[in-house]
N, C-alpha and C positions, 0 to 999 in steps of 0.2 A: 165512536171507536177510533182508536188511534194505530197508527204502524211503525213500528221503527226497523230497518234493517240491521243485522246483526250480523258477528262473523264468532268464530270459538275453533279453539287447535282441540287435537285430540290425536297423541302420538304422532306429532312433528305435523298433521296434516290440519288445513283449517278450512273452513267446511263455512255454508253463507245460509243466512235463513233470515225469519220474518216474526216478526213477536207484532202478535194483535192484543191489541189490552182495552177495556173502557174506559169513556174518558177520564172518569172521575168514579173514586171506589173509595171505600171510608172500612177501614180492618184490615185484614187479610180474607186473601182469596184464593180459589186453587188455581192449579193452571195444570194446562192438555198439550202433548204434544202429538203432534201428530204427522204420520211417516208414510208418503207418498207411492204410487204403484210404481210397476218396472221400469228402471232407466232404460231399458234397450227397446223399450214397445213406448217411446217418449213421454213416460211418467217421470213429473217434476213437482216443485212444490206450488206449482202453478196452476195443476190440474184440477179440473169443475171440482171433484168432490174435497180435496184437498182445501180448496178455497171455503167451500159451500161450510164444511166442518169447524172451520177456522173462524171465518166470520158470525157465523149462528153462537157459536160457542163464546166470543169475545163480546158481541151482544148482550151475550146474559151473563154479563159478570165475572168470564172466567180472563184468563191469560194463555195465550195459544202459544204456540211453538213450530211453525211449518219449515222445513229444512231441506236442503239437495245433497242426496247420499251423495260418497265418492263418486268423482267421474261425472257429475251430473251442475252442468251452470256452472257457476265460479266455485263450485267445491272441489277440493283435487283431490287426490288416488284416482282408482280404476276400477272399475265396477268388480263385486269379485261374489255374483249370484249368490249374495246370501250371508257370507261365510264370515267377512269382517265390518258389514253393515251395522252389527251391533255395538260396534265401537261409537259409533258419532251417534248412534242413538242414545246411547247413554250420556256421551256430552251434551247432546238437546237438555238429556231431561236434567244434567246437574245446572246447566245454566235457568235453566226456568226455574230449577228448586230457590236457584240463587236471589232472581229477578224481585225487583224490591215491589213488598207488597203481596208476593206471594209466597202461601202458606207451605214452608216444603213438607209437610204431612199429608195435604193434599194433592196429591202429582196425580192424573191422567197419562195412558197411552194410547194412544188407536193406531190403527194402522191401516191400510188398504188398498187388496190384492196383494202385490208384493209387499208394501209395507206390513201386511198383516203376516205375513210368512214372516218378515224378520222377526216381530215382536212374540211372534208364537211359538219358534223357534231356537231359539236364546234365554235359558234359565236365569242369566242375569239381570234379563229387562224386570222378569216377575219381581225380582226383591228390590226393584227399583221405583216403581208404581204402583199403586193403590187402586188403581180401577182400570181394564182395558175393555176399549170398542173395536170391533172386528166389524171391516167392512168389505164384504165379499171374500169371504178367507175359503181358502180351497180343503176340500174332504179330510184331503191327506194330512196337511196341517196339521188340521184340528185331533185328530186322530193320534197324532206321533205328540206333542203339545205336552213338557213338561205343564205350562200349566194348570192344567186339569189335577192336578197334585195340591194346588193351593186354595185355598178361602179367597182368594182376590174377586169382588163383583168383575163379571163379564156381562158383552152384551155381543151381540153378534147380527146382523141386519144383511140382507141379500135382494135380489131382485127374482121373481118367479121367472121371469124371462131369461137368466143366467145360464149358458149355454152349460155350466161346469154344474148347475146347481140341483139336486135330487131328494127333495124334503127326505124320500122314505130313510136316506144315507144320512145325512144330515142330523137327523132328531137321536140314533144310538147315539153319534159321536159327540152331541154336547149333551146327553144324559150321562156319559160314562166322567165327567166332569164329578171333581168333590161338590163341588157348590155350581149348578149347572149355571149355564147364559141364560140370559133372557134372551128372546128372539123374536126376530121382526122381518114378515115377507112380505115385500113390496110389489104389489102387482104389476104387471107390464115394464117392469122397469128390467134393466140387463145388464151386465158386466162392467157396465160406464155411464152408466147413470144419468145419459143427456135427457134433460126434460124433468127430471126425477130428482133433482135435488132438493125440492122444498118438502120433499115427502121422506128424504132422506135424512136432514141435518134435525129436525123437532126430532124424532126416537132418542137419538144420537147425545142431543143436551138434557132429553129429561133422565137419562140414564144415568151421567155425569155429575147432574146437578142432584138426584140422590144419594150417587157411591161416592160423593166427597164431600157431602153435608159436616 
């Protein structure tokens, strides 16, 4: 696996991330980007799951995309709960579309906790990616979530231990989905996932490695 550091503007701001690729790949391939929990509760693109996702996934072939919203590391703006997150999210995924080697038919999103609020929240990310991973995404979310309106595979993966998390709530709101998530509860595991990553990132790639076949 290789890593290169990376930087990309996006309305005058430029924003710093991480491309994991293998080392050596023969065609084209997809590639995942993937959008980190809340700047203000110190989520960065540094963080265990963020990593765990990143490297499982470049691993097996894909091309990752880890990035720092506004406000976060060397990226600049200001954190703004939500609202203009989806801008740089969208330059992650045109620069991976770009990134040589990879297939831009094939684009991945995940996101997690906050990263998954932005992606689930934002009608634009949907017509921009082809498959999204939700990891640890909140009720309400899911619930309000333009996209439950589209055919895009989902997958969505949680911890039983997740203090927010309530199977009985949980199962209407990705039934009421067009084309539901697949789902995955990980026992003992919680809101941050320490100890629980190796039971986290396998769901996570074979889910990818179907909905971008």
């Amino acid at each position: 696996m290789r890593q290169s550091a990376v930087s990309f503007k996006v309305k005058g701001l430029s924003f710093e991330g991480v491309v994991a690729q293998p080392d050596e790949h023969n065609g084209s391939i997809p590639g995942v980007v993937i959008c980190h929990p809340h700047p203000l509760y110190g989520g960065n693109m540094e963080n265990n799951v963020v990593l765990s996702l990143s490297f499982a996934l470049a691993q097996q072939g894909f091309v990752t995309l880890r990035f720092n919203f506004r406000g976060v590391g060397n990226s600049e703006g200001e954190h703004t709960k939500g609202e203009l997150e989806t801008e740089e999210a969208l330059g992650a995924l045109d620069l991976v579309k770009a990134w040589p080697g990879v297939d831009s038919r094939r684009i991945g999103l995940a996101g997690y906790s906050f990263g998954s609020r932005v992606v689930l929240n934002n009608p634009e990310l949907h017509k921009n990616a082809r498959a999204f991973a939700l990891v640890s995404p909140s009720l309400v979310n899911l619930e309000a979530t333009e996209l439950k309106r589209y055919d895009h595979p989902a997958f969505v993966i949680v911890g039983d231990q997740d203090k927010s998390f309530k199977s009985e709530e949980y199962i209407p709101a990705l039934d009421a989905f067009s084309h539901p998530p697949g789902r995955v509860v990980v026992a003992g595991a919680d809101h941050f996932w320490y100890g629980y990553e190796d039971q986290l990132a396998p769901p996570v790639v074979e889910f990818f490695t179907g909905a971008l076949e």
